[in-house]
C-alpha positions, 0 to 999 in steps of 0.5 A: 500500500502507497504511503502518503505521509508518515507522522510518527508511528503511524502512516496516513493513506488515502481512503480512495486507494484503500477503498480501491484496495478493498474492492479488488481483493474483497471481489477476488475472495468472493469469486473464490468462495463461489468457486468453492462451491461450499454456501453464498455468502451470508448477506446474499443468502436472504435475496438469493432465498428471495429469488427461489421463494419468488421467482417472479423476480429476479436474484439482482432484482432482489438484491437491488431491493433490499440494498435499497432497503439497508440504505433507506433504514439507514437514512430512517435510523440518521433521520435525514437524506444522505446523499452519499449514500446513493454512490454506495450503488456506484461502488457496488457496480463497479464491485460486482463488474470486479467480481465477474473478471475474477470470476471467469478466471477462477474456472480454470484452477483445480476443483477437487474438494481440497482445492475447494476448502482451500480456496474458502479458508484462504479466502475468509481472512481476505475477505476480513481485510478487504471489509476493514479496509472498507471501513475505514476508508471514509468514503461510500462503499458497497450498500451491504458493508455500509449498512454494517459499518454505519449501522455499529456507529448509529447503535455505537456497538462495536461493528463485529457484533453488529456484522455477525448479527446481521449475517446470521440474521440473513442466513437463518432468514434464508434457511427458514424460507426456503425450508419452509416453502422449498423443503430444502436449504438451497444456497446455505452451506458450511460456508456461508455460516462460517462465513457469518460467524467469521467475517465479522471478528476478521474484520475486527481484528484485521481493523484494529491492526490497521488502527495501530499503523495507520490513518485514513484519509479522503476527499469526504474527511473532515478537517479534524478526524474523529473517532471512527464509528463502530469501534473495533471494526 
């Protein structure tokens, strides 16, 4: 990562690049965990279920209306219109055209089930730095890992209790629905609850490491830099 300016110990980077950082190693990851073949991932499963239990509606449709959903509960809880909050759907875009590059090139790695369980477990610890990078580059990121980051500093709960609640909200939402209407668990796997029990503590941790050694800043940033929201994320 590019250094911007160093003041004492601790190095100041920009947000844009973390965020662009973030995109691509988060988009990578989660190529590699459909690859895998092992569950969607948690904040999916819920359209995805949607989609199964609904199909008059397609699986982006679904996923557009409930980013739009998290987006508009957080302009409800914040009581105002928060007009950077639309260029999270920007981001997602570009995230998703990331996603769709990596993953017409993952096919051609091997895909037996060591290979398979490989790719999820190197995978997750990715996917927890890309999410604390997300978090700390005060910009708009994508609708999903906003509606975790801005939602701990709203609740002031510290974000990999809030992240892991809302993942396995979405998981057990998913499961109920298409057991009940579907008599099966189409989508949710072994993955996307270890995924939902990990992502959230991963990037915890790799947050507070980032805390240590650096500072973010962005063209959004205040002049003076306060605490970031959700401590701990």
């Amino acid at each position: 990562m590019q250094k911007q300016q160093t003041s004492g110990r601790r190095i100041t980077v920009r947000g844009e690049l973390a965020l662009a950082v973030a995109g691509t190693i988060n988009s990578f990851a989660v190529a590699a965990t459909v690859y895998a073949g092992l569950g969607i991932s948690p904040v999916s499963s819920f359209p995805y279920a949607l989609s199964l239990v609904f199909p008059f509606l397609t699986l982006g449709t679904w996923t557009y209306l409930f980013q739009g959903a998290m987006i508009l509960t957080l302009m409800i809880l914040r009581r105002r219109f928060v007009p950077t909050y639309l260029f999270s759907f920007v981001v997602g875009f570009a995230f998703g055209n990331l996603l769709d590059v990596f993953g017409a090139w993952w096919p051609a790695m091997p895909h037996t089930m060591g290979w398979r369980i490989l790719y999820f477990a190197l995978s997750c610890p990715v996917i927890g730095l890309g999410i604390a990078l997300s978090n700390r580059c005060k910009l708009p990121i994508i609708p999903a890992d906003l509606f975790a980051r801005d939602l701990a500093g709203i609740l002031n709960k510290p974000f990999p209790r809030v992240k892991m609640t809302i993942d396995l909200t979405c998981v057990t939402v998913a499961a109920l629905l298409t057991a009940g209407f579907l008599h099966n668990l189409q989508g949710v796997g072994a993955g996307t609850v270890i995924g939902a029990l990990c992502y959230g503590p991963l990037g915890g941790w790799f947050g507070r490491l980032l805390d240590r050694h650096f500072d973010f800043v962005s063209v959004l940033s205040p002049k003076r830099e306060g605490a970031e929201p959700g401590a701990g994320g």
